[in-house]
N, C-alpha and C positions, 0 to 999 in steps of 0.2 A: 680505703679511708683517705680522707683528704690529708693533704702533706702538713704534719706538723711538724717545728724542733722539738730536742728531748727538753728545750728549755720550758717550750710550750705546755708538754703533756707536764712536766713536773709543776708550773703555774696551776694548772688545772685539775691536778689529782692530789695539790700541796706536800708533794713527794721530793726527794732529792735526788739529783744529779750527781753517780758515780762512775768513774771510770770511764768519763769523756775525752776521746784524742783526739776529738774535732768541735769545736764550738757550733759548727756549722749544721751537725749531723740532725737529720732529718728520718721521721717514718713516713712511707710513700706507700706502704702495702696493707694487706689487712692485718688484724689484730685477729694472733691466733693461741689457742691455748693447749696444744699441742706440735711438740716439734718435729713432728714427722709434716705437719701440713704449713712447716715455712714455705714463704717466696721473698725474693730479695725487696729489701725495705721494710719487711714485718715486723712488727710488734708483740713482741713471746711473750706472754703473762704468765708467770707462775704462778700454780697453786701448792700447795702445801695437802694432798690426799692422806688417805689413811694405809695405801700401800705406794705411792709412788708421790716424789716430791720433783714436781716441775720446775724447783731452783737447783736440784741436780742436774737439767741437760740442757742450763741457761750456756753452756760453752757451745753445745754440738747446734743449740737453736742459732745461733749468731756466724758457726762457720758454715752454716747451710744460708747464711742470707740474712738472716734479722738485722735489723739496723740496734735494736736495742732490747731489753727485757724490760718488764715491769715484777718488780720483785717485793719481799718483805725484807731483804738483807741483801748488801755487797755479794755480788757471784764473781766477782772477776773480770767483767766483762762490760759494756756499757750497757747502764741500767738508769730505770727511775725507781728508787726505793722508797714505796710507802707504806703505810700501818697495815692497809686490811684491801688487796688485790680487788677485792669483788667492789666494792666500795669505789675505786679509783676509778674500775672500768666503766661503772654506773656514772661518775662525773662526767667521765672522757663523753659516754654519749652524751649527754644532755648536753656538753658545750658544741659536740659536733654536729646536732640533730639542729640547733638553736643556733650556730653559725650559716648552717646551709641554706634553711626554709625550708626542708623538705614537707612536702605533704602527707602527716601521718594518719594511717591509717589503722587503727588497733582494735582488738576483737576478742571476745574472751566467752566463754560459755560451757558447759556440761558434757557437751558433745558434740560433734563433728567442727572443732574447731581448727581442726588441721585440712580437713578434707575443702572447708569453706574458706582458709586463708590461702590456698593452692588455688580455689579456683579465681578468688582476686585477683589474685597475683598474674594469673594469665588470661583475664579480663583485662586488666590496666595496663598489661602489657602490649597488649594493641594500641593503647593510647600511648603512651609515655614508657620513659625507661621507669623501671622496679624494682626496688631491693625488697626483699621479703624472708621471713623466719624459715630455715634450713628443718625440714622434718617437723619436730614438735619442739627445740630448741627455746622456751619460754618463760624459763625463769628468770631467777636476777642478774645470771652469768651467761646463758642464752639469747637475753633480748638484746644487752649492749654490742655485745659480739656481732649479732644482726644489723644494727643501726651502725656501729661503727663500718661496714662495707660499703655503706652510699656514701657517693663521690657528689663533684659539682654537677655531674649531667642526673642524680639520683632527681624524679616530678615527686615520686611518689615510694612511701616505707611501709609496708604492709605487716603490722608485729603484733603475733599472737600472744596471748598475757595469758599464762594458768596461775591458778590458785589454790595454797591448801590451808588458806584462814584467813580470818578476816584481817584487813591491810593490804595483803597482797599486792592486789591490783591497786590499790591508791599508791603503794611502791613503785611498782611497775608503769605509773603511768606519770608519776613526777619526773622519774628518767627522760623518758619521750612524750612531752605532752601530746596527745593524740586531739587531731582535727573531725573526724567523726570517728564515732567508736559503736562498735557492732555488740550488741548481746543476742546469741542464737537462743540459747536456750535454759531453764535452773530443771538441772535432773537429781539424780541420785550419787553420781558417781564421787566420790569421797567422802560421802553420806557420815561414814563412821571418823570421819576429823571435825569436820562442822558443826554433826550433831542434829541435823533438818536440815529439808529442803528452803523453809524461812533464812536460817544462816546463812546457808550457800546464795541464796537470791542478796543478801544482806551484801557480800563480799561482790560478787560476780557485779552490782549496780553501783560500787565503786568507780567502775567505768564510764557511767555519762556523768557521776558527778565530778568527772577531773574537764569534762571537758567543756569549752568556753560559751560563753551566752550565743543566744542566736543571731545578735547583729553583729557579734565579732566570727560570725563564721562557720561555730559549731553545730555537727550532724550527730544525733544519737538515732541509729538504727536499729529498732527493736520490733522480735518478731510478736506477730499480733496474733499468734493462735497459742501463746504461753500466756497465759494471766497472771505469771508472777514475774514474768518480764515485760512485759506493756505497762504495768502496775511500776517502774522503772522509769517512766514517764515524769512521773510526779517530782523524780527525783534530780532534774537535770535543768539548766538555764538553757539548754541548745534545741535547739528545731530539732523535734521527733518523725521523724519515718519509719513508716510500719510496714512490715511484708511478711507474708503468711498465705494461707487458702482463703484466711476472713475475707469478708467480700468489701467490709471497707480497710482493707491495707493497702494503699499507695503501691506496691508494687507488688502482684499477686500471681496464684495460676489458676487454671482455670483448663477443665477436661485434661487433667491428669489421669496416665495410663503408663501400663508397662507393657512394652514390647515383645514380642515370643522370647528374646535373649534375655528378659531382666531389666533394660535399660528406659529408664521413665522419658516420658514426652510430657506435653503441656501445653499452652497458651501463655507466653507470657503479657503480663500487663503491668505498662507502667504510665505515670505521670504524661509522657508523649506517645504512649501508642500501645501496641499487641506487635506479639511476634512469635511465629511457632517454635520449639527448641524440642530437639530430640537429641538425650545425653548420651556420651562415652560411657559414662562411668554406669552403675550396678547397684540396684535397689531403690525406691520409691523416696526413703528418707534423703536420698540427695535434692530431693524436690525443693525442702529448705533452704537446703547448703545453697544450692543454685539463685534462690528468691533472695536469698541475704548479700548474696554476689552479686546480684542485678541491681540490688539499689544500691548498693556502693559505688557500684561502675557507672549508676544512673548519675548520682549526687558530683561523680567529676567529669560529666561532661560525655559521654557514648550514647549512643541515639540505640533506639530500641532494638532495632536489626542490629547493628553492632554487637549488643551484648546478645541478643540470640545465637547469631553467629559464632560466638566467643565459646559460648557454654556451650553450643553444640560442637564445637573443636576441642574443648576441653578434656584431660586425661588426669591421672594420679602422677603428682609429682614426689609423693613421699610414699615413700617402700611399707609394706605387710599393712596397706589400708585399701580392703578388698581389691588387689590385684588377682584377676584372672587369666591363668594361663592355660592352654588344654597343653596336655603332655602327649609326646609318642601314644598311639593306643587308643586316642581321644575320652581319655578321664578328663575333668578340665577340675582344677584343684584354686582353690577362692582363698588366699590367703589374706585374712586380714586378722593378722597375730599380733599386731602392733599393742594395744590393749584392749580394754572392755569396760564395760559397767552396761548397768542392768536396759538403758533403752537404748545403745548401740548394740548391743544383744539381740537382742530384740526384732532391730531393722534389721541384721543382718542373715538372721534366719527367714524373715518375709523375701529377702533379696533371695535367698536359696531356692526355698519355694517356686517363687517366681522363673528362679533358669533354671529349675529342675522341672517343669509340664513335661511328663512323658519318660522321664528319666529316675534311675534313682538317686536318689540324694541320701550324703550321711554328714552327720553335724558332728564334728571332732574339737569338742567343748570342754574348756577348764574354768580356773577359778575364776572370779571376779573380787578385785582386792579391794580393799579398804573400805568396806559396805558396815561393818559396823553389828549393830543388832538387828540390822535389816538381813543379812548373809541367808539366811537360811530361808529367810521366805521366798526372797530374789532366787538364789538359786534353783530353788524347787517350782519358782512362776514360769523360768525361764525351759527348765525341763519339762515344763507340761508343754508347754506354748509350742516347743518341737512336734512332741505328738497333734497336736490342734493343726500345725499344719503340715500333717502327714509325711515330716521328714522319715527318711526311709529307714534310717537307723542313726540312735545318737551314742557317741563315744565318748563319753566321760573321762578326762583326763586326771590325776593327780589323786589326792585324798580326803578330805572332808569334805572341802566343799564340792567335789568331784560326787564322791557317793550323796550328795542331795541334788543333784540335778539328773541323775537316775534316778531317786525317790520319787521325783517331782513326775519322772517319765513315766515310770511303772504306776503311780497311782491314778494316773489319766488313763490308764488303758495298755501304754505299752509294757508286752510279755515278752515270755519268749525270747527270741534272738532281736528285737528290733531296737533295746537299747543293752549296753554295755559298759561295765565301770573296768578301767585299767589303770595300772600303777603309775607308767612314765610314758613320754613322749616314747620310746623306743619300744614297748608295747604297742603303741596306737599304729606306729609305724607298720610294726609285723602282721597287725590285724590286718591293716588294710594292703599289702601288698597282696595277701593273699586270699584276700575277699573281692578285690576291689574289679569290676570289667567293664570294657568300653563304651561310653555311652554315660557314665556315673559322673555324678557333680559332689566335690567331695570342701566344704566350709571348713576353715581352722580357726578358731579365735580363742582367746583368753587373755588375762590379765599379763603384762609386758614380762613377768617377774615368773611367771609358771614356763614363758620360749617355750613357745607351740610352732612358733615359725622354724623350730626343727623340723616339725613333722611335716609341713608344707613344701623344707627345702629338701628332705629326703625322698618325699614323692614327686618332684620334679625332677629329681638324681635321674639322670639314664641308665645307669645300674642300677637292675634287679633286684640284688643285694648285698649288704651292709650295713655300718652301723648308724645312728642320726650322729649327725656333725655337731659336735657338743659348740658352746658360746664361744 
């Protein structure tokens, strides 16, 4: 973060100044909200949890380094005390974001918003320096936390915004007013908070309307093969750029395929030119992620080869979002347990298919949360859909909504041994060590809250056997 006094953060959060032995005293580090992850000069924010209270270790955050706490109460130690921690730290950006000039960048949508704000991020980093959202870090306490780590060399802030209602994003986006803003996609995923996919498009298009008219600068980039996000359009003063497979999106592809391994190629096409791109990453719905990354990168300035280049260097920078490892033995185990909803589901079983030609493949599948009164059809679409593309055996993980996505698989046709409902991750585990032989492509996915990324990190274990490594 850039160097404030505690006088300054307390001007700015309208908090007070306790227990100052230096007038002088300065934060030079990041703003962290755990005290195991101080550095000297930090800014320790307490929060106030339901099992653990961060004004409890404001002493051990300040002798490890912090320069000061930001608290709700005197701890002892030098602090800015103000009403409501999440509140302050949302100020503190907006005046840091709004002193620097950073170039924001912010993106918000249904699905692959992480996977598409990672490959930005290492787009614009061939251009310019880049601070960008850590994982999936994107709420109210997530985003400032991210903005608040660019410094004066920060060109460019790349800040993914989720949402579970409407406002959200209009929240999320008064903090850091965003300079273009991406809508990837309005899916289903929290279907059962919103209530429709209308809602969710309702919420999710809060983002081009935060951001500025076209002659002040503002870029709303939305994809053109969503009709409820190009429909987004209507809804914005900023220059729209479209990108999709449509053949009239501004930045498009064209002879998209997948490679023996899974991994999609293309044509890209943009505003100044075409360039071939053949991805790192794993499954065809990257094609998107990738098209939405190119006109970002287009809109600041990277020449088409550039951004080809870029995306064909490009890898996962955030953990359990289809990472592929083959293990001893050559199993090669697909972790993307990070979460789900019903069309990263979806992709991610096409992606299987795809690296499994020749091989057998088994889909080790659990819930998908917060679907609402959709739950039971979703899960039983997504159980057939395995069958339809001949995964070789699916593993149903958990309980209800676990036995409907066997329903789903048994009523397409799979008997027999080729799908299977089990109780817990430690099940899933046992099946497969001792089914599993070399040569086999083995998918884990489910909702963040079922940790199936047990079962992924148990079958990369080098030991045989033992128990899954609970959270």
């Amino acid at each position: 973060m850039i160097a404030l006094s505690l006088a300054e953060i307390a001007g700015i959060t309208g908090g007070q100044s306790h227990d100052i032995p230096d007038s002088g005293l300065q934060v030079t580090g990041p703003v962290v909200i755990d005290s195991r992850e101080v550095e000297p000069g930090s800014l320790f924010a307490a929060f106030a949890g339901e099992k653990v209270d961060g004004h409890d270790y404001a002493e051990r955050a300040v002798a490890a380094g912090a320069a000061a706490v930001l608290a709700t109460r005197p701890v002892g130690v030098p602090a800015v005390v103000v009403d409501d921690v999440t509140e302050a730290l949302g100020a503190l950006a907006r005046a840091v974001v709004e002193r620097l000039g950073t170039k924001v960048v912010a993106l918000t949508g249904s699905a692959g918003k992480t996977s598409t704000k990672d490959l930005i991020a290492q787009l614009l980093q061939h251009k310019a320096p880049t601070v960008w959202t850590p994982g999936s870090l994107n709420n109210e306490i997530g985003l400032p936390l991210t903005a608040l780590r660019a410094t004066e060399e920060t060109e460019h802030l790349v800040l993914e915004m989720g949402a579970r209602g409407i406002g959200h994003i209009r929240y999320l986006t008064g903090l850091t007013p965003p300079h273009i803003g991406l809508v990837l996609n309005v899916g289903t995923a929290h279907i059962g908070e919103f209530g429709g996919r209308e809602q969710i498009a309702e919420a999710k298009g809060e983002m081009v309307e935060a951001l500025p008219a076209a002659d002040a600068g503002g870029v709303a980039v939305l994809n053109a093969d969503d009709p409820l996000v190009r429909a987004m359009a209507s809804r914005t003063k900023a220059r729209v750029l479209l990108f999709g497979e449509d053949a009239d999106a501004d930045v498009r592809a064209e002879n998209v395929r997948l490679t023996g391994n899974g991994q999609p190629a293309f044509i890209l096409h943009t505003p100044t030119g075409c360039s071939d791109v053949t991805m790192r990453l794993y499954g065809e719905h990257h094609v998107s992620n990738a098209l939405a990354a190119a006109a970002v990168a287009h809109e600041l300035g990277m020449s088409v080869d550039e951004i080809a280049t870029a995306l064909s260097e490009a890898g996962t920078l955030s953990r359990w979002r289809m990472e592929v490892t083959e293990r001893p033995g050559g199993v090669t185990v697909v972790n993307d347990a990070y979460n789900a909803n019903p069309e990263s589901m979806r992709a991610a079983l096409r992606a299987l298919a795809a690296m499994g030609q020749g091989r057998r493949t088994w889909a080790v599948l659990g819930q998908m949360a917060e679907l609402g009164d959709d739950s039971l059809a979703e899960h039983d679409a997504v159980g057939r859909l395995a069958v339809r593309l001949n995964v070789s055996k699916l593993v149903a993980v958990g309980g209800r909504e676990a036995s409907w996505l066997q329903l789903g698989a048994y009523n397409e046709g799979s008997w027999g041994e080729e799908s299977v409902h089990v109780s817990d991750a430690q099940a899933a585990v046992d099946l497969l060590r001792s089914e599993l032989r070399p040569g086999d492509v083995v998918l884990v996915k489910a909702s963040r809250s079922v940790g199936l990324e047990r079962v992924a990190q148990a079958l990369l274990d080098h030991r045989t056997e033992g128990e899954v490594t609970g959270r």
